[in-house]
N, CA, C and O atoms as a GROMACS GRO file, in nm:
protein
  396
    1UNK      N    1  -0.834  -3.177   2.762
    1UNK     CA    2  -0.754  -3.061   2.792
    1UNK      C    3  -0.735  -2.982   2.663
    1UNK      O    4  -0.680  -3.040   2.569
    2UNK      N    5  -0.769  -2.876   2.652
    2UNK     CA    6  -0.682  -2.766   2.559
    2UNK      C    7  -0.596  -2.626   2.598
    2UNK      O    8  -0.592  -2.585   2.714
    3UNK      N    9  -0.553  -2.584   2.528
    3UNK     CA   10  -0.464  -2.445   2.565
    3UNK      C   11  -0.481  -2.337   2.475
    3UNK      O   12  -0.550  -2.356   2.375
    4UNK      N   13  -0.440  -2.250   2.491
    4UNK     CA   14  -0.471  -2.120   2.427
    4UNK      C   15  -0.350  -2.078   2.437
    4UNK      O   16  -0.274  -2.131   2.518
    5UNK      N   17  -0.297  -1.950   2.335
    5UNK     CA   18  -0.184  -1.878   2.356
    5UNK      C   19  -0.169  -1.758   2.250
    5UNK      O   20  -0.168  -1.758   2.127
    6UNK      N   21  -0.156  -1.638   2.362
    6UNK     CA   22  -0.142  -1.555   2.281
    6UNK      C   23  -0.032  -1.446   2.320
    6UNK      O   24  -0.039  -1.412   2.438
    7UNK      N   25   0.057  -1.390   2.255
    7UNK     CA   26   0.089  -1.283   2.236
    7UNK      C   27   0.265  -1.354   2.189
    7UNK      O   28   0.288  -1.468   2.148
    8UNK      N   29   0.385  -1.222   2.216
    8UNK     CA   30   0.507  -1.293   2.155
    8UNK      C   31   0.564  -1.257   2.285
    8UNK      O   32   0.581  -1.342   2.372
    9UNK      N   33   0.598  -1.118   2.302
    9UNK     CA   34   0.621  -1.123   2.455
    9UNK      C   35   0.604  -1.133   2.544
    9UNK      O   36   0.692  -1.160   2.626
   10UNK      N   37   0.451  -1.113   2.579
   10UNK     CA   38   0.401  -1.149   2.681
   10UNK      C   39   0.306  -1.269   2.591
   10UNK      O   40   0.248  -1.247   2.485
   11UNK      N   41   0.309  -1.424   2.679
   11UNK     CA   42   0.225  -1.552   2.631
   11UNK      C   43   0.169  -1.567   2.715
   11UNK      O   44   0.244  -1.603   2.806
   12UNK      N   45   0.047  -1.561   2.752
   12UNK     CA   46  -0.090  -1.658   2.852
   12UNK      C   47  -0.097  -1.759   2.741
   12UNK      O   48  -0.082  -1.760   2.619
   13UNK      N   49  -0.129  -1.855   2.848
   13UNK     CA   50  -0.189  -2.006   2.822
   13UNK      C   51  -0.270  -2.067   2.888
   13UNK      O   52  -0.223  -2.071   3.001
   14UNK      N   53  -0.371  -2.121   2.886
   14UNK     CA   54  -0.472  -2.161   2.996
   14UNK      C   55  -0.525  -2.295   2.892
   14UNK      O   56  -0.589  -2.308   2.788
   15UNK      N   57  -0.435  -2.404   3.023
   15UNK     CA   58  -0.521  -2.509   2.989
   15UNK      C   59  -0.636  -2.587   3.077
   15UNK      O   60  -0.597  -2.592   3.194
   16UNK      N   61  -0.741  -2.639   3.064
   16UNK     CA   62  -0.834  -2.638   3.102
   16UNK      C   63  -0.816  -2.875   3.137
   16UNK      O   64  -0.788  -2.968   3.062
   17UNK      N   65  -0.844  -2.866   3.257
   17UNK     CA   66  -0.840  -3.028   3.267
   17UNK      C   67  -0.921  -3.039   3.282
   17UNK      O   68  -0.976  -2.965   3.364
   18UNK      N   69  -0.990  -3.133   3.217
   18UNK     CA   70  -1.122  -3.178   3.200
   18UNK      C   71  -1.176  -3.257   3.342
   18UNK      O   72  -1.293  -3.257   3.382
   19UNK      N   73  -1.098  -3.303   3.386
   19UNK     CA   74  -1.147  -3.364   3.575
   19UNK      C   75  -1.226  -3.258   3.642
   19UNK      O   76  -1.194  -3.140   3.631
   20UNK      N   77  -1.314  -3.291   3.702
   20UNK     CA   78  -1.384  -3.176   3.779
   20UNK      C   79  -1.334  -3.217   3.908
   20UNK      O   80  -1.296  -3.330   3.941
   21UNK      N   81  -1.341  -3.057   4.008
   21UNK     CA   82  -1.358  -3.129   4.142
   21UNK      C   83  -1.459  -3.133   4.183
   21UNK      O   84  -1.514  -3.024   4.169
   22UNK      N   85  -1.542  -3.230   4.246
   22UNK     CA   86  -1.702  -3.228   4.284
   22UNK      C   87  -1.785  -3.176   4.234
   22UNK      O   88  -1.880  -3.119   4.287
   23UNK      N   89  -1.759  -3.191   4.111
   23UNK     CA   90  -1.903  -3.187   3.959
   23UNK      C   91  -1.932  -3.043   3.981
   23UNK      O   92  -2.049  -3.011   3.960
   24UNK      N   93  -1.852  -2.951   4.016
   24UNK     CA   94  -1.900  -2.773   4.018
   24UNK      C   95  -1.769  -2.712   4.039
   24UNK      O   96  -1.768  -2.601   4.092
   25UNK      N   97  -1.635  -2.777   4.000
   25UNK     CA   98  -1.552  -2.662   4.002
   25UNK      C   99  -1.418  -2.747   3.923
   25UNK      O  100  -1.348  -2.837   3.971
   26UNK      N  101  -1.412  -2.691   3.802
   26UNK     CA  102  -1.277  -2.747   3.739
   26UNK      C  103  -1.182  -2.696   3.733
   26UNK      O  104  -1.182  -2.574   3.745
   27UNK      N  105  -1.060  -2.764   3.710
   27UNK     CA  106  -0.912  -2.680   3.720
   27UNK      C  107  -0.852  -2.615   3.607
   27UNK      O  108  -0.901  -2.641   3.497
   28UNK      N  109  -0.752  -2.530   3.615
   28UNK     CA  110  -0.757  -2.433   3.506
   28UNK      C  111  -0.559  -2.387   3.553
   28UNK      O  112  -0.512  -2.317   3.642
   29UNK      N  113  -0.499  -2.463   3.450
   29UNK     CA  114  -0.378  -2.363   3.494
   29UNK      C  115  -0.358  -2.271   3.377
   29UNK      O  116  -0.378  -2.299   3.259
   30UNK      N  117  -0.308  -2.131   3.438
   30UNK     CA  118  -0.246  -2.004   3.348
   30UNK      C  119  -0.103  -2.051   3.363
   30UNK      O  120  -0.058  -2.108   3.463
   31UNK      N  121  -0.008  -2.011   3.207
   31UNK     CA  122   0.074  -2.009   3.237
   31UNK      C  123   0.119  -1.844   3.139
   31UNK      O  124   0.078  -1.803   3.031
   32UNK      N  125   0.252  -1.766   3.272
   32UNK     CA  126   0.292  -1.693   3.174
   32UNK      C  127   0.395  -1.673   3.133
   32UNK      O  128   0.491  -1.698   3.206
   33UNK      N  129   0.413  -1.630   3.026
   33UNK     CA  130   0.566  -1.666   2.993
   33UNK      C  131   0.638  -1.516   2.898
   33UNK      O  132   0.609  -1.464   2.790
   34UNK      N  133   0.735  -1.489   3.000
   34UNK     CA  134   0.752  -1.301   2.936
   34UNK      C  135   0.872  -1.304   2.914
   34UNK      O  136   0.959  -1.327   2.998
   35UNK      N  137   0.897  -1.269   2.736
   35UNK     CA  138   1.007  -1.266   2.740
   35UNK      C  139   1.118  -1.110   2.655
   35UNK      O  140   1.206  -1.101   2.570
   36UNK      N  141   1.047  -1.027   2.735
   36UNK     CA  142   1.100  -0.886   2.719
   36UNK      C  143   1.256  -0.852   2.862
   36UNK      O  144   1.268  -0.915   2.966
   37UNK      N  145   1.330  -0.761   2.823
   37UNK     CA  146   1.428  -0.685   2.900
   37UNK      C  147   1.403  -0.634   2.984
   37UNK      O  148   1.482  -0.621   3.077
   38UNK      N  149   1.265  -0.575   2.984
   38UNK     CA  150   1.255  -0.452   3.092
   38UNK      C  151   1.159  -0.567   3.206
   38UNK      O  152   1.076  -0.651   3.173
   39UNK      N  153   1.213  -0.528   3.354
   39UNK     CA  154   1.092  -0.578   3.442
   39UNK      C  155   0.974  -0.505   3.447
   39UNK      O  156   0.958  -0.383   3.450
   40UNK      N  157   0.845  -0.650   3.447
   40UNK     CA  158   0.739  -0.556   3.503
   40UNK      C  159   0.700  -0.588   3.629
   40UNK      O  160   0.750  -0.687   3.682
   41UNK      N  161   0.593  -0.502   3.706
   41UNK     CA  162   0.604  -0.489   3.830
   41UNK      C  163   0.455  -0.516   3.870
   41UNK      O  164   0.383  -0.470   3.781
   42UNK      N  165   0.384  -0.570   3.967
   42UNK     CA  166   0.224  -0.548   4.010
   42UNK      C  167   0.184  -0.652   3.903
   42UNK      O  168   0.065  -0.628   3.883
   43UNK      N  169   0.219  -0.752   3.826
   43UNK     CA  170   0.162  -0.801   3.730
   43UNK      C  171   0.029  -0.875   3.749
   43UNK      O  172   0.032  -0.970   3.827
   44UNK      N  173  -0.094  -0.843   3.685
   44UNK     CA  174  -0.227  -0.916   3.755
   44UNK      C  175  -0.273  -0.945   3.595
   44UNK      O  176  -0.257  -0.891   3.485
   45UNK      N  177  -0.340  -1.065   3.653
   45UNK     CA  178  -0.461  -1.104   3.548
   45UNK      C  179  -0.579  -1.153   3.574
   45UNK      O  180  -0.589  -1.257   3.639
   46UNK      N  181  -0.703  -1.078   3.521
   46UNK     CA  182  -0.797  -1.050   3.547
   46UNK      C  183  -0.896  -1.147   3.488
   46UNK      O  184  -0.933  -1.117   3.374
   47UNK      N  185  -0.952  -1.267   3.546
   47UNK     CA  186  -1.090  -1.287   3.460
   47UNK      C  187  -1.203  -1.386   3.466
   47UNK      O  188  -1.165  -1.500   3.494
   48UNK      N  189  -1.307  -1.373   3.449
   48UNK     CA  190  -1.466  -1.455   3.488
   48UNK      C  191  -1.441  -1.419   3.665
   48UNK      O  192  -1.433  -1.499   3.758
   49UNK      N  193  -1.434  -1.277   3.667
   49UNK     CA  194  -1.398  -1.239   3.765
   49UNK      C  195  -1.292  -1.269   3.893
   49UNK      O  196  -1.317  -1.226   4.005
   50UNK      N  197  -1.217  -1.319   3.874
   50UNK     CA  198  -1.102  -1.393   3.937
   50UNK      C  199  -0.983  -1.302   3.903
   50UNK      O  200  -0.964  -1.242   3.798
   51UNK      N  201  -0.904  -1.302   4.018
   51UNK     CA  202  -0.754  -1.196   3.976
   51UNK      C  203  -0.614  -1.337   4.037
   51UNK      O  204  -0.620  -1.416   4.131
   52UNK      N  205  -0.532  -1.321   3.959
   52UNK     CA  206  -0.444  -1.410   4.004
   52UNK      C  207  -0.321  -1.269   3.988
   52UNK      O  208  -0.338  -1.161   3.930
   53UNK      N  209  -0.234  -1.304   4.040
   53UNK     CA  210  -0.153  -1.221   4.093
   53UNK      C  211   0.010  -1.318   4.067
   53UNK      O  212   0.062  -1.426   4.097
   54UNK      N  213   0.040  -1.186   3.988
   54UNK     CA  214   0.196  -1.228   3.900
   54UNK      C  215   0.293  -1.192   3.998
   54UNK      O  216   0.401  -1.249   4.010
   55UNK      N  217   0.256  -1.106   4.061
   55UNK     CA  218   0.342  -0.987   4.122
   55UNK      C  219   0.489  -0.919   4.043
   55UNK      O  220   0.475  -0.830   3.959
   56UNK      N  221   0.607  -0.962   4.075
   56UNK     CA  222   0.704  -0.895   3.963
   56UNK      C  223   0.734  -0.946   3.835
   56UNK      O  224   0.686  -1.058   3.848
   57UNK      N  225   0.775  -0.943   3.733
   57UNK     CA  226   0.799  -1.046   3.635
   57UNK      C  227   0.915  -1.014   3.552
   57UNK      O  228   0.907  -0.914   3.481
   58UNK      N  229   1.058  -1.109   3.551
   58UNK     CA  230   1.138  -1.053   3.472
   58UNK      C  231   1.115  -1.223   3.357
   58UNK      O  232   1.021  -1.302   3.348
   59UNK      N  233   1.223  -1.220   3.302
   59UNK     CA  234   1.220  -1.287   3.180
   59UNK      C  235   1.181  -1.415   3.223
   59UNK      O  236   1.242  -1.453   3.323
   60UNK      N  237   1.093  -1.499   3.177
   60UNK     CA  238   1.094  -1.635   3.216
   60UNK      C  239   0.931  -1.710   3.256
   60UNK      O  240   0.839  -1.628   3.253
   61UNK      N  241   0.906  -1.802   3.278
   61UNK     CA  242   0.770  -1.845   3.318
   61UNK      C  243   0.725  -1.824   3.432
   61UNK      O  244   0.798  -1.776   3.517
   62UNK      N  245   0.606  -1.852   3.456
   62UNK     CA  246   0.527  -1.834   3.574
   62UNK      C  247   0.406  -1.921   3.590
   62UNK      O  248   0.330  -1.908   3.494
   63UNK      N  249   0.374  -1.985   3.659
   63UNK     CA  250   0.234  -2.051   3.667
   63UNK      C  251   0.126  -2.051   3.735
   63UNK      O  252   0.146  -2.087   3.851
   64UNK      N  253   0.015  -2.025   3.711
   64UNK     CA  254  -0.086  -2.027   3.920
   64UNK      C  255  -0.187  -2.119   3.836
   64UNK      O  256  -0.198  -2.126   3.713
   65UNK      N  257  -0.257  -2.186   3.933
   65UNK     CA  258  -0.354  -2.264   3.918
   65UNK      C  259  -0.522  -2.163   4.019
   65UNK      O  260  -0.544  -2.126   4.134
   66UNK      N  261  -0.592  -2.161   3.894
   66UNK     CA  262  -0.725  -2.164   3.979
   66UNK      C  263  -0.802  -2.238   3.954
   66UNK      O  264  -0.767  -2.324   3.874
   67UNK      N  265  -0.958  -2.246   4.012
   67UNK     CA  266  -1.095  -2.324   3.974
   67UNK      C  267  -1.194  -2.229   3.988
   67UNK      O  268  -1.231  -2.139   4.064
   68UNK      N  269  -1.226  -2.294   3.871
   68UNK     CA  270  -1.347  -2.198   3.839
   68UNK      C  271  -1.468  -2.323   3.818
   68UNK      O  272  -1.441  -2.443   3.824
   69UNK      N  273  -1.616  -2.261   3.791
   69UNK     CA  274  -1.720  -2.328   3.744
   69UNK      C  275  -1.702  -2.400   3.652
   69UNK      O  276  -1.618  -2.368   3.567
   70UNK      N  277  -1.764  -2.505   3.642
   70UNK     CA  278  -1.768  -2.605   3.540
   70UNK      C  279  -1.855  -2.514   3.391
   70UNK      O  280  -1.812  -2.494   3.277
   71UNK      N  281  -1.937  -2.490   3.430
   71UNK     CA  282  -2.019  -2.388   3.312
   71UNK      C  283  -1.907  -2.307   3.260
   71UNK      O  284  -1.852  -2.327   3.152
   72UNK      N  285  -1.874  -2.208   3.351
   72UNK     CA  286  -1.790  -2.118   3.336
   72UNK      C  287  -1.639  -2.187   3.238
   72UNK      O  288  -1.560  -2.100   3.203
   73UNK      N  289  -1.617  -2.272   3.215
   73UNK     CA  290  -1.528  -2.329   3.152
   73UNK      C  291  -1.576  -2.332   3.030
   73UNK      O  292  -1.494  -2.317   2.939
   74UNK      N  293  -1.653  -2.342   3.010
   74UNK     CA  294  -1.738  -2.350   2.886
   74UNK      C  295  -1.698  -2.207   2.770
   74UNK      O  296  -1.661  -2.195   2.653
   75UNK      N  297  -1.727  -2.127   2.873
   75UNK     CA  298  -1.692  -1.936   2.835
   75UNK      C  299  -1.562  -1.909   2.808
   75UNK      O  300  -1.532  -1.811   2.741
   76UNK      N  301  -1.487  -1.978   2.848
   76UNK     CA  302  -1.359  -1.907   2.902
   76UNK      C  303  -1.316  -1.862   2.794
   76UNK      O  304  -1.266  -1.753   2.823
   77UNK      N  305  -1.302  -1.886   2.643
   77UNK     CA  306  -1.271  -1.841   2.544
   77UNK      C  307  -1.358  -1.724   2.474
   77UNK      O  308  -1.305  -1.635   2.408
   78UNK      N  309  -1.461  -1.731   2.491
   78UNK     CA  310  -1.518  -1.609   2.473
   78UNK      C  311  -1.515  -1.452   2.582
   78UNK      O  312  -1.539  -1.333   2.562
   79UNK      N  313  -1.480  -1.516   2.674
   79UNK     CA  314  -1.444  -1.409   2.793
   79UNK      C  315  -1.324  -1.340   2.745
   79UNK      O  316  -1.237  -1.404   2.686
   80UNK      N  317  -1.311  -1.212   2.768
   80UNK     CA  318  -1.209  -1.102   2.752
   80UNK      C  319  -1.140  -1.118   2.922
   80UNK      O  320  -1.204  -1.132   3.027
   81UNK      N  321  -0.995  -1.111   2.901
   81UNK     CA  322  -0.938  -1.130   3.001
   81UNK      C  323  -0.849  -0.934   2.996
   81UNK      O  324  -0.819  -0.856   2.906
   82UNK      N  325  -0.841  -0.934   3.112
   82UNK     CA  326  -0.745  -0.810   3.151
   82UNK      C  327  -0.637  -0.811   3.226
   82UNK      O  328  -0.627  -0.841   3.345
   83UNK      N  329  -0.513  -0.758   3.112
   83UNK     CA  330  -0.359  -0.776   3.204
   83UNK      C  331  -0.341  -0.679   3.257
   83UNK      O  332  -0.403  -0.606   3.181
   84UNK      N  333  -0.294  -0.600   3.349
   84UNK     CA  334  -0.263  -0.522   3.472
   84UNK      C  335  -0.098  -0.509   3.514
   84UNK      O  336  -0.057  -0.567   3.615
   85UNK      N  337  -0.004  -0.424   3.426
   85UNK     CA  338   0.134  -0.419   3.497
   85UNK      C  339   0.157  -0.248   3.523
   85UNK      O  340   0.092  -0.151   3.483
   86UNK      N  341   0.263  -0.257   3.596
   86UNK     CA  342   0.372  -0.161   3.562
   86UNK      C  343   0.512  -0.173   3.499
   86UNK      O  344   0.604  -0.246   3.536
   87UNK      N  345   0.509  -0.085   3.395
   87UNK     CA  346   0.681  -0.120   3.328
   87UNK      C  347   0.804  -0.051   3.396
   87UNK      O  348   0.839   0.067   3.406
   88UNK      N  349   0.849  -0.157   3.434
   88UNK     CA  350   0.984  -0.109   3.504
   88UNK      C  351   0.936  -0.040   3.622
   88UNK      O  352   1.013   0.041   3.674
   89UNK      N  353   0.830  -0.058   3.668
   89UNK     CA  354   0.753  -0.013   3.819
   89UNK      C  355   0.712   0.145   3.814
   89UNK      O  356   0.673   0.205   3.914
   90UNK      N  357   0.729   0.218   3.656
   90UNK     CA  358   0.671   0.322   3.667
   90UNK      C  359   0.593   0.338   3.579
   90UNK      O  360   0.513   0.427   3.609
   91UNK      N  361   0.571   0.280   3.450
   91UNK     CA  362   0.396   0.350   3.388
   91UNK      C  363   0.354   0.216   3.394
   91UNK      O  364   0.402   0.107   3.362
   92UNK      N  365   0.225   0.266   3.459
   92UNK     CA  366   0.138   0.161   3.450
   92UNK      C  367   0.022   0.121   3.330
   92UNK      O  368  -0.056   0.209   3.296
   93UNK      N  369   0.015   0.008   3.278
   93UNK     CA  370  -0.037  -0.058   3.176
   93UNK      C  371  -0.186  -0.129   3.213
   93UNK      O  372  -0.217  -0.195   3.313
   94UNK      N  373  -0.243  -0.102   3.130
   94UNK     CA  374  -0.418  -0.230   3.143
   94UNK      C  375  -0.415  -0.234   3.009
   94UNK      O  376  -0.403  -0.134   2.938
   95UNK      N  377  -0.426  -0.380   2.959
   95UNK     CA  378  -0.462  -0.425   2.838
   95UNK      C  379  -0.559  -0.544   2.819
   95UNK      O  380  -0.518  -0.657   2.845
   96UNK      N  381  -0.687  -0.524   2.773
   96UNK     CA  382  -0.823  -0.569   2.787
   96UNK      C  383  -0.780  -0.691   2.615
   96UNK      O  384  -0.772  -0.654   2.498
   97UNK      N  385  -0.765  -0.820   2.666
   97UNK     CA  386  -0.738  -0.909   2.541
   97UNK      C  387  -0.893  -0.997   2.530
   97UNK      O  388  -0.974  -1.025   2.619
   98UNK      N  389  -0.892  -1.028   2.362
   98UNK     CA  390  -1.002  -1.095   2.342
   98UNK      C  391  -0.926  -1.195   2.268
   98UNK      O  392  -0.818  -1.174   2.213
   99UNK      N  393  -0.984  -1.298   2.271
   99UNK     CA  394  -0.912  -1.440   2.262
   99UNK      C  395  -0.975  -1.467   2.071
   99UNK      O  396  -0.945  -1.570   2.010
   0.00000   0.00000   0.00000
């Protein structure tokens, strides 16, 4: 297993469990963890083509689990991921992160 983490207010983390399920798809939890005043709204994250869906987010954690390819695990750190909000449900934000 390892993890990643980046930012101060807004933190993704993605740790990667090394168990596969049926030798072609391993598990992968995001976690996010926001710890700004203002709500954001629509929150998505984008990546190795997969969207997981934050939906609102005020102060505090969040978690979703996906699976992805076993190869594809391999990438995941070189892959650019894309965050997707609205602040306070009126300007909307895309921010394209490289790890």
């Amino acid at each position: 297993m390892y993890e990643v983490s980046k930012g101060n207010v807004i933190q993704v983390s993605m740790s990667i469990n090394n168990t596969t399920i049926d030798d072609i798809k391993t598990a992968v939890v995001v976690k996010l963890i926001y710890n700004g005043s203002v709500k954001l709204t629509d929150f998505k994250l984008h990546m190795l083509n997969k969207t997981l869906l934050f939906g609102d987010v005020s102060r505090g954690e969040y978690v979703r689990n996906i699976t992805i390819d076993v190869y594809a695990s391999k990438e995941l750190l070189n892959t650019p991921m894309a965050l997707e909000f609205k602040i306070a449900g009126l300007y909307h934000l895309s921010a394209i992160v490289r790890w």
